[in-house]
MDTraj code that builds the backbone (N, CA, C; nanometers):
import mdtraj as md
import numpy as np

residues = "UNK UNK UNK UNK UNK UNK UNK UNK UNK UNK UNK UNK UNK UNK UNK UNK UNK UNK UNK UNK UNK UNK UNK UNK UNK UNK UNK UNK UNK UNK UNK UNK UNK UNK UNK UNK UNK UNK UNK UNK UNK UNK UNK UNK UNK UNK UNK UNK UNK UNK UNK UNK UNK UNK UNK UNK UNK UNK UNK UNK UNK UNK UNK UNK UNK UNK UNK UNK UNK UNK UNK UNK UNK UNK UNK UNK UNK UNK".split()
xyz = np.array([
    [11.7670, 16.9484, 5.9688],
    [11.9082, 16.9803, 5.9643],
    [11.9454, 17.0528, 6.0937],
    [12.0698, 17.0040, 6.1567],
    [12.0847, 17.0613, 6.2746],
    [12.1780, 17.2241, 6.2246],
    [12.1656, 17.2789, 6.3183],
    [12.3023, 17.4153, 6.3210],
    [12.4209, 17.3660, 6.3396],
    [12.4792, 17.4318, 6.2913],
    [12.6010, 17.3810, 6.2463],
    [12.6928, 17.3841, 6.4279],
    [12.6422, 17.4474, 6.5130],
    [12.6892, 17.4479, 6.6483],
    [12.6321, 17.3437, 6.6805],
    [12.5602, 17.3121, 6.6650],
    [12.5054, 17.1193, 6.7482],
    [12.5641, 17.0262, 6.6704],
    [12.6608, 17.0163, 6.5540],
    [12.7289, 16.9263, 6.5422],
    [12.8565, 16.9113, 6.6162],
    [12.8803, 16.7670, 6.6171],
    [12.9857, 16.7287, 6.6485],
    [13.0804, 16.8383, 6.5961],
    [13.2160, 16.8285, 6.6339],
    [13.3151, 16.9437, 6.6167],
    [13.3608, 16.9368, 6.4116],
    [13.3986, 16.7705, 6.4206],
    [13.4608, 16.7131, 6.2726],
    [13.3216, 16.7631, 6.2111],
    [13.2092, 16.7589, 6.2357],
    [13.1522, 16.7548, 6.1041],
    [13.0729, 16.9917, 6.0940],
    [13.1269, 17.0437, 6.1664],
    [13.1079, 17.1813, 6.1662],
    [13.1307, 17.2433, 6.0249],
    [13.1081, 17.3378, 6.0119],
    [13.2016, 17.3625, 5.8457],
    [13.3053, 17.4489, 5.9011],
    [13.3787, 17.4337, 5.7982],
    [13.5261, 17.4790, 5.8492],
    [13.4753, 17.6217, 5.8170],
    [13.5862, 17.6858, 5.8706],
    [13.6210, 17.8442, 5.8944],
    [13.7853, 17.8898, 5.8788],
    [13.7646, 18.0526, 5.7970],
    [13.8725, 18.0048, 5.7446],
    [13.9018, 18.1967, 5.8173],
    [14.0399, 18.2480, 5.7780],
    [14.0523, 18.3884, 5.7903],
    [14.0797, 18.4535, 5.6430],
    [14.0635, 18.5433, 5.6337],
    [14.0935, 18.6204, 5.4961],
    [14.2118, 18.7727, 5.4787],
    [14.2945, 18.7106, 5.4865],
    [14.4342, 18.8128, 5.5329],
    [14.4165, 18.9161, 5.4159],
    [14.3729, 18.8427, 5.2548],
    [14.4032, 18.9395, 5.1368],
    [14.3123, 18.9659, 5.1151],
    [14.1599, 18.9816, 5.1322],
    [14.0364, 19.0678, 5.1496],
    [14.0900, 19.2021, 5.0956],
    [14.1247, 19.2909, 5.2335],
    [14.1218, 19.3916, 5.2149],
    [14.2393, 19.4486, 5.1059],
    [14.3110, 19.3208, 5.0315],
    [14.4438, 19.3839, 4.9402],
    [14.3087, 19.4258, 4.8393],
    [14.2745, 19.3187, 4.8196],
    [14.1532, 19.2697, 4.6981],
    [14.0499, 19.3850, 4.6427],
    [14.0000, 19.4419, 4.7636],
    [13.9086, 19.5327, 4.7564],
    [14.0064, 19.6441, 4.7438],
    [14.0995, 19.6915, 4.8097],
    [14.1767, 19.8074, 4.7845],
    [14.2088, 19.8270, 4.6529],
    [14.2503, 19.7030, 4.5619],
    [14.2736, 19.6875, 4.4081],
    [14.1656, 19.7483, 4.3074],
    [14.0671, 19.6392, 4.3886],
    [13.9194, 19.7282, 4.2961],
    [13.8622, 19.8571, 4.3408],
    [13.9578, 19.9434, 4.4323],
    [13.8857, 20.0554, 4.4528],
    [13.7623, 20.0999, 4.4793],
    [13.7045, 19.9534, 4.5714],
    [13.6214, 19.9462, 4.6491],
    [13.5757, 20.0059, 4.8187],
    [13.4975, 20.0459, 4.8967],
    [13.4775, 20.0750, 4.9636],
    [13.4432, 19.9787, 5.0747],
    [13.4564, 19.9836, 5.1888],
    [13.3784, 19.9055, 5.2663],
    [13.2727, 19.8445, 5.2466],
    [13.2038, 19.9742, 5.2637],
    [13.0656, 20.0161, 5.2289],
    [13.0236, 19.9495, 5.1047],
    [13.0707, 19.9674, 4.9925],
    [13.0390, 19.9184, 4.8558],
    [13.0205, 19.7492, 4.8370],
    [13.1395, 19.7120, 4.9189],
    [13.1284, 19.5504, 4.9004],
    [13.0588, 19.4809, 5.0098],
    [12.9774, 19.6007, 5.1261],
    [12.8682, 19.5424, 5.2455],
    [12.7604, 19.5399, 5.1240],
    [12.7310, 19.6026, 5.1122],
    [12.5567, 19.6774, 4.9878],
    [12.5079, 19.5776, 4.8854],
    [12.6890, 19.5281, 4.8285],
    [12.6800, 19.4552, 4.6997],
    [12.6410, 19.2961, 4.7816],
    [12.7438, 19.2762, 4.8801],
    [12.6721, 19.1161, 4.8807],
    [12.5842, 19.1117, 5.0115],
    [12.5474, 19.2113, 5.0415],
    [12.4476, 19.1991, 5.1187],
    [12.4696, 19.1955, 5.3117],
    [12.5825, 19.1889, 5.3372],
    [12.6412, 19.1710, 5.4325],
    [12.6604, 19.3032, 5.5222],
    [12.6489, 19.3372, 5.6682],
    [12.6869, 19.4270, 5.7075],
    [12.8021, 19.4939, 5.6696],
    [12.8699, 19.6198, 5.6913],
    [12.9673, 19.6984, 5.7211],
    [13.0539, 19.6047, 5.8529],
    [12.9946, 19.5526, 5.9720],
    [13.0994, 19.4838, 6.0400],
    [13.0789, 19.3517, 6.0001],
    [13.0730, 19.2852, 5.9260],
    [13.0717, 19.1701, 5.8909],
    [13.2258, 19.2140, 5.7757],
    [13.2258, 19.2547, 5.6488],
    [13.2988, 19.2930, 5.5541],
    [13.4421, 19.3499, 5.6796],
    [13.4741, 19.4381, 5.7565],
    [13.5417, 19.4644, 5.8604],
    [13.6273, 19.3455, 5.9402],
    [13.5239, 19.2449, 6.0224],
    [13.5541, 19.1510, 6.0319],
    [13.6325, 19.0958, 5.9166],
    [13.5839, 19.0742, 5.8435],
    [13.6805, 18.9762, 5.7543],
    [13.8246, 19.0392, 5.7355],
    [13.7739, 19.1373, 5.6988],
    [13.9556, 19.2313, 5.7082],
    [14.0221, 19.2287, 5.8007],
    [13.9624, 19.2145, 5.9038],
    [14.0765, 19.2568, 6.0735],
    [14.1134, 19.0917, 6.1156],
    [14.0602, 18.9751, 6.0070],
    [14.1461, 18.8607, 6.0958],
    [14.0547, 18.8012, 6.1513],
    [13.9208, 18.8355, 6.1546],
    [13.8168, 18.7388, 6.2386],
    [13.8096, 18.6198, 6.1741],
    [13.7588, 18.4934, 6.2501],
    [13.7744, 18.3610, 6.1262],
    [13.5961, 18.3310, 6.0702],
    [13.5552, 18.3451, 5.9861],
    [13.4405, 18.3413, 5.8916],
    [13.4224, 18.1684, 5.8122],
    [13.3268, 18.1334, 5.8123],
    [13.2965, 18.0195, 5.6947],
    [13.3319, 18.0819, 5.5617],
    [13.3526, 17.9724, 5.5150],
    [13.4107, 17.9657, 5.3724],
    [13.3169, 18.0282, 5.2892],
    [13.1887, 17.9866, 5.2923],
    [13.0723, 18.0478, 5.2076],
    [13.0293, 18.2255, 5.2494],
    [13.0805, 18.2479, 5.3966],
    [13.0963, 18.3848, 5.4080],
    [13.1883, 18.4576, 5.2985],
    [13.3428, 18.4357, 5.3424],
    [13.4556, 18.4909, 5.2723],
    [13.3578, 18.5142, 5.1292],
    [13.3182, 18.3747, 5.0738],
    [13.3366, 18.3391, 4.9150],
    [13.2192, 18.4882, 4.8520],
    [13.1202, 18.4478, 4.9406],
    [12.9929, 18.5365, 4.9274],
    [13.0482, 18.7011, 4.8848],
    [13.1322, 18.7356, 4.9865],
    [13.2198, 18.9036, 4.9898],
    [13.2750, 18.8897, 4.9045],
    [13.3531, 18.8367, 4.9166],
    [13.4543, 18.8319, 4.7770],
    [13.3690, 18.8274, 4.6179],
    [13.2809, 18.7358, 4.6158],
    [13.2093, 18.7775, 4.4835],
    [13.1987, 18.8489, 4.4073],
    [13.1973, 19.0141, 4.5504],
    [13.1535, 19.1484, 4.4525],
    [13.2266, 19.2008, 4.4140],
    [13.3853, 19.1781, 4.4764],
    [13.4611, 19.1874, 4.4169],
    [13.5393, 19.1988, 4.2356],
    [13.5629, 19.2832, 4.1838],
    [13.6025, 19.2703, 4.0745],
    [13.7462, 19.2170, 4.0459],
    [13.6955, 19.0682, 3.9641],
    [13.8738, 19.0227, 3.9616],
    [13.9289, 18.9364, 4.0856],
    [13.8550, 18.9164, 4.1291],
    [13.8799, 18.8310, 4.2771],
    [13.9452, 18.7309, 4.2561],
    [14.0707, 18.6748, 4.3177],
    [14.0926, 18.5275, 4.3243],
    [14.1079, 18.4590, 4.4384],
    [13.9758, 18.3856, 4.4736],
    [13.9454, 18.3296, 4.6590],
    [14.0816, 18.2680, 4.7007],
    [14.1356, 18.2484, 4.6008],
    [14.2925, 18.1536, 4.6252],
    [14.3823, 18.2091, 4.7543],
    [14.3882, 18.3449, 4.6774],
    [14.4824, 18.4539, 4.7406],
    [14.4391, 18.5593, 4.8531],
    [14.2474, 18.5150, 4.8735],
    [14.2421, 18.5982, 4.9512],
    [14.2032, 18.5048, 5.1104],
    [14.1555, 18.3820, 5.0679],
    [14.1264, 18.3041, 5.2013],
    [14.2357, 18.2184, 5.2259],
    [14.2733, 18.2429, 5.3651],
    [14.3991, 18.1557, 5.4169],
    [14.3717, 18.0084, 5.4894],
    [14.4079, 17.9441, 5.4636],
    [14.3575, 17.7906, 5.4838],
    [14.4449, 17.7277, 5.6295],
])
top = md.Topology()
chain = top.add_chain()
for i, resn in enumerate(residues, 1):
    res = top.add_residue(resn, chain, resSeq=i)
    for name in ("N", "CA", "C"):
        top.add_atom(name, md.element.get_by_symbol(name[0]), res)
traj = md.Trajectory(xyz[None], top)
């Protein structure tokens, strides 16, 4: 299996941004920190996603998981 950077451009996996992340986690009265720990992900990775960086889909989905009450609908922007 190649990396996903040595494919052709069409067949890359898409990447998406996550504008309502940080509504999401603010709801569940979550921490940065709390939703790096839970899915395993750095503190600037979880950051990133909040400030607008663009992430794979299976990133976002992964964070969002630990989320309580999550709906990926509303938090990844397409």
């Amino acid at each position: 299996m190649l990396a996903s950077s040595k494919l052709p451009s069409e067949e890359r996996p898409t990447k998406y941004t996550a504008s309502g992340f940080r509504a999401a986690r603010e709801a569940a009265a979550m921490t940065v920190d709390e939703v790096a720990a839970l899915c395993g992900y750095s503190r600037g990775v979880i950051l990133g996603i909040e400030n607008g960086g663009t992430y794979h889909t299976l990133t976002i989905s992964r964070a969002a998981s630990v989320i309580p009450n999550h709906n990926l609908s509303l938090i990844r922007d397409e």
